[in-house]
PDB file as gemmi writes it, atoms N, CA and C in Angstrom:
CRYST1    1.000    1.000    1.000  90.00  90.00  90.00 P 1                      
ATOM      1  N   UNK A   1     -17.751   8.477  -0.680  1.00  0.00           N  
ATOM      2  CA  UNK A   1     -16.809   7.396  -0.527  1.00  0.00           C  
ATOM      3  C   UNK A   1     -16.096   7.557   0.815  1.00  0.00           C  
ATOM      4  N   UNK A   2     -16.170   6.295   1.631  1.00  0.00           N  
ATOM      5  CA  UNK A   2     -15.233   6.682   2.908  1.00  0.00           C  
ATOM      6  C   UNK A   2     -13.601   5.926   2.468  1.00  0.00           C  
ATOM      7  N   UNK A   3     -12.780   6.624   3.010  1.00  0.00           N  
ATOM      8  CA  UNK A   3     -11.589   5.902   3.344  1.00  0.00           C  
ATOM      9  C   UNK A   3     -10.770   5.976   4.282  1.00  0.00           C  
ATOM     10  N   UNK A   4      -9.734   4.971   4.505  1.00  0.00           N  
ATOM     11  CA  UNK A   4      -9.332   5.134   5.766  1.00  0.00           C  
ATOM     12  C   UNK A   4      -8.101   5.453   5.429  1.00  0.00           C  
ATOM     13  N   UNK A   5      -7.854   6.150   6.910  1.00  0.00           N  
ATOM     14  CA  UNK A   5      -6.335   7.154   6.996  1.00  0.00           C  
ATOM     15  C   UNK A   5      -5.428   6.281   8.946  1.00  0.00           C  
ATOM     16  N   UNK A   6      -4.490   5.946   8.519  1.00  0.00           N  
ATOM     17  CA  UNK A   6      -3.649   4.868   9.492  1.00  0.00           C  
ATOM     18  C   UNK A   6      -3.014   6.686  10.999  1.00  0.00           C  
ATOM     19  N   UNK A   7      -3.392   6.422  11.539  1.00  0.00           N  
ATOM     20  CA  UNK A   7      -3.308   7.921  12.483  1.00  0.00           C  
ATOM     21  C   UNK A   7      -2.668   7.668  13.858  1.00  0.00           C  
ATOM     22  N   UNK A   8      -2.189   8.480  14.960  1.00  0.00           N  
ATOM     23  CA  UNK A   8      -2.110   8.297  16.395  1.00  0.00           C  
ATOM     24  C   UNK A   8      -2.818   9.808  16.794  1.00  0.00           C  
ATOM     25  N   UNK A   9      -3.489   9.341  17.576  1.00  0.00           N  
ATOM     26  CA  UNK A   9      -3.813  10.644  19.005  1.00  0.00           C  
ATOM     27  C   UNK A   9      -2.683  10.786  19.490  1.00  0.00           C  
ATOM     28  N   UNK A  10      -1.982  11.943  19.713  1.00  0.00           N  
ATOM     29  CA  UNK A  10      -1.328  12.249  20.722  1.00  0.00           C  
ATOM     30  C   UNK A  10      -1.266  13.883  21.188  1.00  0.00           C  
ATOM     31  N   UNK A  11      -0.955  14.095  22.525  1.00  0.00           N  
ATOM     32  CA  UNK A  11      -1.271  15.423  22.977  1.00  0.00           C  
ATOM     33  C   UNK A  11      -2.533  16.000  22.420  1.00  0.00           C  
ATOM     34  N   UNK A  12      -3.886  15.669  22.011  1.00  0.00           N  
ATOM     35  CA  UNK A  12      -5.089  15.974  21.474  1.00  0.00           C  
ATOM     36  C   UNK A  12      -5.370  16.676  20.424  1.00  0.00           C  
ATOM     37  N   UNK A  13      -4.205  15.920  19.958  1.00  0.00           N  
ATOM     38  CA  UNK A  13      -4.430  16.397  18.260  1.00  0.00           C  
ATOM     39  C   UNK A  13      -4.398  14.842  17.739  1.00  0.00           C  
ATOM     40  N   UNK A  14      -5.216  14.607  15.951  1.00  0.00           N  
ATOM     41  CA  UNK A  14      -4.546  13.472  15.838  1.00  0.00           C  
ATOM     42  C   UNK A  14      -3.477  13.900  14.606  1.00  0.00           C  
ATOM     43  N   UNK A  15      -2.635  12.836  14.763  1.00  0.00           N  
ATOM     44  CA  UNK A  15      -1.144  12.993  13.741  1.00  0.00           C  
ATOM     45  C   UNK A  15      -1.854  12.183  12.586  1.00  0.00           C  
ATOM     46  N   UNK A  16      -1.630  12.020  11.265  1.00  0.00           N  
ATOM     47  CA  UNK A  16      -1.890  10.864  10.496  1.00  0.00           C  
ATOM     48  C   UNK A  16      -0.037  10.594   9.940  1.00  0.00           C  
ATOM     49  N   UNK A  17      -0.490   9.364   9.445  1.00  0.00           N  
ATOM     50  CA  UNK A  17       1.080   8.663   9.000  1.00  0.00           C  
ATOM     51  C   UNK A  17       1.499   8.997   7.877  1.00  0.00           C  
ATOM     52  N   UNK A  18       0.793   9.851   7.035  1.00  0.00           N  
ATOM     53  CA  UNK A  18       1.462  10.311   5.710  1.00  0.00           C  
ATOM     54  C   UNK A  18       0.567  11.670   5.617  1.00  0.00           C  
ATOM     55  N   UNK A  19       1.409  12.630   4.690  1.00  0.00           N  
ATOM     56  CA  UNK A  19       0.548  13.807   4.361  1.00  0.00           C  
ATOM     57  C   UNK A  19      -0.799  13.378   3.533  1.00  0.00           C  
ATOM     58  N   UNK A  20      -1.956  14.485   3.813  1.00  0.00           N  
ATOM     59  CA  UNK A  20      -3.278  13.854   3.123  1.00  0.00           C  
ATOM     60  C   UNK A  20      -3.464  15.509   2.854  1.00  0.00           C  
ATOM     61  N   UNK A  21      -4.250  15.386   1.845  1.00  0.00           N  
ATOM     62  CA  UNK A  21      -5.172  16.702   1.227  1.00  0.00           C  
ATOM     63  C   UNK A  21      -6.340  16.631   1.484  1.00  0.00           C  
ATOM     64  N   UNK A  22      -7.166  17.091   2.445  1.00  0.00           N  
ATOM     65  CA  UNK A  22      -8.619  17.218   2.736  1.00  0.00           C  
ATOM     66  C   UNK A  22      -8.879  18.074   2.671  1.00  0.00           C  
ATOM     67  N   UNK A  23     -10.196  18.246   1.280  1.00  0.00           N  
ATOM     68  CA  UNK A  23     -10.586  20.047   1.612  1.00  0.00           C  
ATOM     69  C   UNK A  23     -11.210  20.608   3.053  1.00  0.00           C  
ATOM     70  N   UNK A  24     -11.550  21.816   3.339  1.00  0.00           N  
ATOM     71  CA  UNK A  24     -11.739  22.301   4.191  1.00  0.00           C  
ATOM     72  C   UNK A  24     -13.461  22.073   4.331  1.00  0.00           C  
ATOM     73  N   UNK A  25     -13.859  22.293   5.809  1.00  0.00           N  
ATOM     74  CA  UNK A  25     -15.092  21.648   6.060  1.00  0.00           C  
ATOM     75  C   UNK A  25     -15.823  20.351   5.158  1.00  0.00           C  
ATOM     76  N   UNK A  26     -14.478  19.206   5.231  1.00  0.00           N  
ATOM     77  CA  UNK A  26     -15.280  17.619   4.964  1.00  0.00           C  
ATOM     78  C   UNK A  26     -15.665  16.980   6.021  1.00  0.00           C  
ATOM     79  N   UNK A  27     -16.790  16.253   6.011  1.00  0.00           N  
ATOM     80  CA  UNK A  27     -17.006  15.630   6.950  1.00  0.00           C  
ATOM     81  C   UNK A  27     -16.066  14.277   7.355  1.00  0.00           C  
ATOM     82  N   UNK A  28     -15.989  13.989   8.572  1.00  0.00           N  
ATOM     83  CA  UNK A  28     -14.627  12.616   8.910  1.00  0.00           C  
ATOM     84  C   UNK A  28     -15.696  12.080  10.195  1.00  0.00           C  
ATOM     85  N   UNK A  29     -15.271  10.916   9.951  1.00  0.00           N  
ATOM     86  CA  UNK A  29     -15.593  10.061  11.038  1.00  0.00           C  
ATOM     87  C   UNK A  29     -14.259   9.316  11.708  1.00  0.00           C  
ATOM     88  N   UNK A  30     -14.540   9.438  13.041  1.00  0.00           N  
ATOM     89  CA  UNK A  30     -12.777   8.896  13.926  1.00  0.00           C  
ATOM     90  C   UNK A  30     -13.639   7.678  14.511  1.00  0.00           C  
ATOM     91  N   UNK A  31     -12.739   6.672  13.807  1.00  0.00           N  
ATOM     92  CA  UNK A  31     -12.524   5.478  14.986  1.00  0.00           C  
ATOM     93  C   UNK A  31     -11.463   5.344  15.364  1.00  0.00           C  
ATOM     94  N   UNK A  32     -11.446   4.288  17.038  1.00  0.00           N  
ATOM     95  CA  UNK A  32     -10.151   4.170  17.550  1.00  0.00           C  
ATOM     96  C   UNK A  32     -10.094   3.038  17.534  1.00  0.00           C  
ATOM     97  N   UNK A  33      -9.017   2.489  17.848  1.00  0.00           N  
ATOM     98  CA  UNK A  33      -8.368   1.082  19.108  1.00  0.00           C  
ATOM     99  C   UNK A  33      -8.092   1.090  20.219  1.00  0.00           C  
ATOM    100  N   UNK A  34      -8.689   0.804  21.040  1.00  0.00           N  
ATOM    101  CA  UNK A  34      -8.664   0.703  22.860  1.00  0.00           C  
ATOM    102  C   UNK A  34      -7.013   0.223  22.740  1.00  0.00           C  
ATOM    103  N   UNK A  35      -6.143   0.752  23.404  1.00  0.00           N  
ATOM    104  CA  UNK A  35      -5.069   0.368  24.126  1.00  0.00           C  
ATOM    105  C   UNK A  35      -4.982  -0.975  24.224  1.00  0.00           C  
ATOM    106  N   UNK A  36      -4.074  -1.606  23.673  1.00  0.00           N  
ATOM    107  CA  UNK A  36      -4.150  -3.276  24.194  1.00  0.00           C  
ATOM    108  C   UNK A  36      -5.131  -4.122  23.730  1.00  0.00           C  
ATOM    109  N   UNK A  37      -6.284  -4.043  23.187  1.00  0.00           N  
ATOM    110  CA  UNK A  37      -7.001  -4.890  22.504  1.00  0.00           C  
ATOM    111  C   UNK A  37      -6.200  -4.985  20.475  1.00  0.00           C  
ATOM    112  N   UNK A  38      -5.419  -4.162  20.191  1.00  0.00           N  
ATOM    113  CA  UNK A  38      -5.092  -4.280  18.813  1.00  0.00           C  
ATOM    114  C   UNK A  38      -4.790  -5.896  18.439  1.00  0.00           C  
ATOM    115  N   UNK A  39      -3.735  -6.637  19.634  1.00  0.00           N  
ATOM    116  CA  UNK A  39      -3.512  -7.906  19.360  1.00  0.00           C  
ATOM    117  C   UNK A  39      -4.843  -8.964  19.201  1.00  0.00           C  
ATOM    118  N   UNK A  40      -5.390  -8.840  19.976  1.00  0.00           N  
ATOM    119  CA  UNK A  40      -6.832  -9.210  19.934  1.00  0.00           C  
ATOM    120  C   UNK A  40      -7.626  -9.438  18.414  1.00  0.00           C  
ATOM    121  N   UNK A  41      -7.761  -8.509  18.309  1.00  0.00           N  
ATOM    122  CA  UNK A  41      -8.263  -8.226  16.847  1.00  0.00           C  
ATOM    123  C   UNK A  41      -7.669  -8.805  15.687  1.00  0.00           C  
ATOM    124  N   UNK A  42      -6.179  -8.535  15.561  1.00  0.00           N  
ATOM    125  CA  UNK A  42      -5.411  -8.961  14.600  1.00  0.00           C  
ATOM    126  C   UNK A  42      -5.425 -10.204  14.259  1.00  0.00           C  
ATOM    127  N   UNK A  43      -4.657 -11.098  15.827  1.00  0.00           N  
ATOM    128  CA  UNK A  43      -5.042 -12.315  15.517  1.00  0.00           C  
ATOM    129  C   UNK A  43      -6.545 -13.300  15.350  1.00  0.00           C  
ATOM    130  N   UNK A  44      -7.578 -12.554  15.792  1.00  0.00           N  
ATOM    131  CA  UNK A  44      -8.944 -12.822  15.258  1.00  0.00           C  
ATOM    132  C   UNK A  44      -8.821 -12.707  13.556  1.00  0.00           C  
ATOM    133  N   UNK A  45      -8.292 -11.760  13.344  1.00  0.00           N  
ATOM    134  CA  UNK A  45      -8.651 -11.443  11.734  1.00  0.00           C  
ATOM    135  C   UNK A  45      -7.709 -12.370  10.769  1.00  0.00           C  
ATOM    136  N   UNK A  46      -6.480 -12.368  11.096  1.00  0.00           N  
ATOM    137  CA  UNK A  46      -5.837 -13.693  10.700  1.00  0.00           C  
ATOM    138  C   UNK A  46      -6.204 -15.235  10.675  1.00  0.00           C  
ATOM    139  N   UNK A  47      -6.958 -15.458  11.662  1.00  0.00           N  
ATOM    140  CA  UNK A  47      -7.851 -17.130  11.601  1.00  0.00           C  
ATOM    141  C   UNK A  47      -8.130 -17.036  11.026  1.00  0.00           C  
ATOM    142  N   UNK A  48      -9.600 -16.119  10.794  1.00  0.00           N  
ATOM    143  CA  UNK A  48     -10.316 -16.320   9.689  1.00  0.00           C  
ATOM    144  C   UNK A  48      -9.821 -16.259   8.550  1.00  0.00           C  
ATOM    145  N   UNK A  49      -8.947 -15.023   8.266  1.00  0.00           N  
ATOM    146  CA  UNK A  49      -8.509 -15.157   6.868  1.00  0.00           C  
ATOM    147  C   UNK A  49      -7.669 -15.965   6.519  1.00  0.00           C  
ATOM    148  N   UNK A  50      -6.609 -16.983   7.269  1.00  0.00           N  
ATOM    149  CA  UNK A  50      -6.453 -18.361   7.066  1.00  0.00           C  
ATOM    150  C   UNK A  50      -7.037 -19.152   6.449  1.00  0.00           C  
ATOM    151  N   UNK A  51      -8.279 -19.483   7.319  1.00  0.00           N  
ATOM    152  CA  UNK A  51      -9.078 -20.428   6.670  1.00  0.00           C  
ATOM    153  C   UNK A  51     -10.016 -19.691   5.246  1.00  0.00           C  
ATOM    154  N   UNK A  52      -9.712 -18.560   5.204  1.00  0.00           N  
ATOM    155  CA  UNK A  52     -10.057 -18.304   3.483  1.00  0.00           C  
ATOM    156  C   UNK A  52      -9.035 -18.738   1.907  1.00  0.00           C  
ATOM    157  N   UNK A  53      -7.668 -18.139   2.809  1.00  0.00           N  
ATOM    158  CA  UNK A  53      -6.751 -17.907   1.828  1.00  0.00           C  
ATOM    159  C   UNK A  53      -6.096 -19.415   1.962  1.00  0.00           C  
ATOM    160  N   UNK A  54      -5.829 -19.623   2.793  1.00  0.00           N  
ATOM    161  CA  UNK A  54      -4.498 -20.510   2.756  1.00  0.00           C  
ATOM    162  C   UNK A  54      -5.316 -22.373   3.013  1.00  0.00           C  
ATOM    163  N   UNK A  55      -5.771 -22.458   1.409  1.00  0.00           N  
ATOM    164  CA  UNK A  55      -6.281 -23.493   1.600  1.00  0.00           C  
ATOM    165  C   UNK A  55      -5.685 -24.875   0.139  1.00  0.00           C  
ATOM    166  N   UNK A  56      -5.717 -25.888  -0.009  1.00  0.00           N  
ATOM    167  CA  UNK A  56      -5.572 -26.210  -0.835  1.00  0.00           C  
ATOM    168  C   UNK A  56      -6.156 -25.884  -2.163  1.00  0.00           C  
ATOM    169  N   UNK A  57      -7.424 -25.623  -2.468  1.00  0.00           N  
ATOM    170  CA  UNK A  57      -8.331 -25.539  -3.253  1.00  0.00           C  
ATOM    171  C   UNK A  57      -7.984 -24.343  -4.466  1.00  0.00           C  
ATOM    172  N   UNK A  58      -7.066 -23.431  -3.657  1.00  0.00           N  
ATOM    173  CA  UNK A  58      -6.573 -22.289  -4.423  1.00  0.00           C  
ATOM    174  C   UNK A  58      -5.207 -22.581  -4.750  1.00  0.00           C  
ATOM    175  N   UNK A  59      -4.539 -23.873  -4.838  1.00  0.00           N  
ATOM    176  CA  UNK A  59      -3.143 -23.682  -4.959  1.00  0.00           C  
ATOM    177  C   UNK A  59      -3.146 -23.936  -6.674  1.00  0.00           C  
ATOM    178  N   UNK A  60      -4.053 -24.002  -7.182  1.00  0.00           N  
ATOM    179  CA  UNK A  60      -4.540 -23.999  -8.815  1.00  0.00           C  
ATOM    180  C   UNK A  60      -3.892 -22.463  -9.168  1.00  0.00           C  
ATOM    181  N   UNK A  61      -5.074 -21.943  -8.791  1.00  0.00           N  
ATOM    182  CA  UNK A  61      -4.162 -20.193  -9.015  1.00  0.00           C  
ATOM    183  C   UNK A  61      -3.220 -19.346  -8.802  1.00  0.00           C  
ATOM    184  N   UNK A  62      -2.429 -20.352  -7.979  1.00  0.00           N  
ATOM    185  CA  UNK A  62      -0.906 -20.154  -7.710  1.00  0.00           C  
ATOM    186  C   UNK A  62      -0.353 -20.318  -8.797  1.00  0.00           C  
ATOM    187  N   UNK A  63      -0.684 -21.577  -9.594  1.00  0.00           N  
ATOM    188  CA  UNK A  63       0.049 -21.891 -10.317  1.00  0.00           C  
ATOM    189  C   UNK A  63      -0.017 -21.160 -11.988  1.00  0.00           C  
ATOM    190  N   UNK A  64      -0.983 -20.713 -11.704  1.00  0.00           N  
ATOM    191  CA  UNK A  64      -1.443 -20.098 -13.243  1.00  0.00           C  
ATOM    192  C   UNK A  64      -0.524 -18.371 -12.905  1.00  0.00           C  
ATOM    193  N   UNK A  65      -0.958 -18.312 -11.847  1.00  0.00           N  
ATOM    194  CA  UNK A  65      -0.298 -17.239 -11.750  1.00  0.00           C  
ATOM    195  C   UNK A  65       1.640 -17.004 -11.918  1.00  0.00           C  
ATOM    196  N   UNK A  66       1.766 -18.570 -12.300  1.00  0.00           N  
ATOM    197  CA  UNK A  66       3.472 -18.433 -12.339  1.00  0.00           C  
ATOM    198  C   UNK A  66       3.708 -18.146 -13.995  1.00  0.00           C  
ATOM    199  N   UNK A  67       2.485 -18.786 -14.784  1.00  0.00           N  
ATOM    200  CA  UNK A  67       2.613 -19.144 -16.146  1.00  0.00           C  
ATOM    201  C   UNK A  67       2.960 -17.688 -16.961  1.00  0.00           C  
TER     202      UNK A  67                                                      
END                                                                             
């Protein structure tokens, strides 16, 4: 199972944002974010998920969800 852990590089170590328990010799895979492209991305990922979520068609299950 992979999961993801929210982190910064700094001084060449990385920090993560909350304590984690990883046993010893697990395998990890590091991805980054280029400097300055994060906005980029975000608001890419927000359009789309706009036009998923925020549509009329679902305001049915809004409403069930009040009942």
């Amino acid at each position: 199972m992979i999961n993801t852990i929210n982190a910064i590089y700094k001084n060449g170590r990385i920090i993560f944002d909350s304590d984690i328990a990883i046993p010893d010799e697990t395998k990890v895979f590091v991805s980054y974010l280029e400097n300055g492209n994060d906005d980029f991305y975000l608001n890419s990922s927000e359009y789309s998920l706009d036009k998923i979520w925020a549509n009329e068609e679902d305001d049915i299950y809004e409403e069930l969800l009040k009942k």
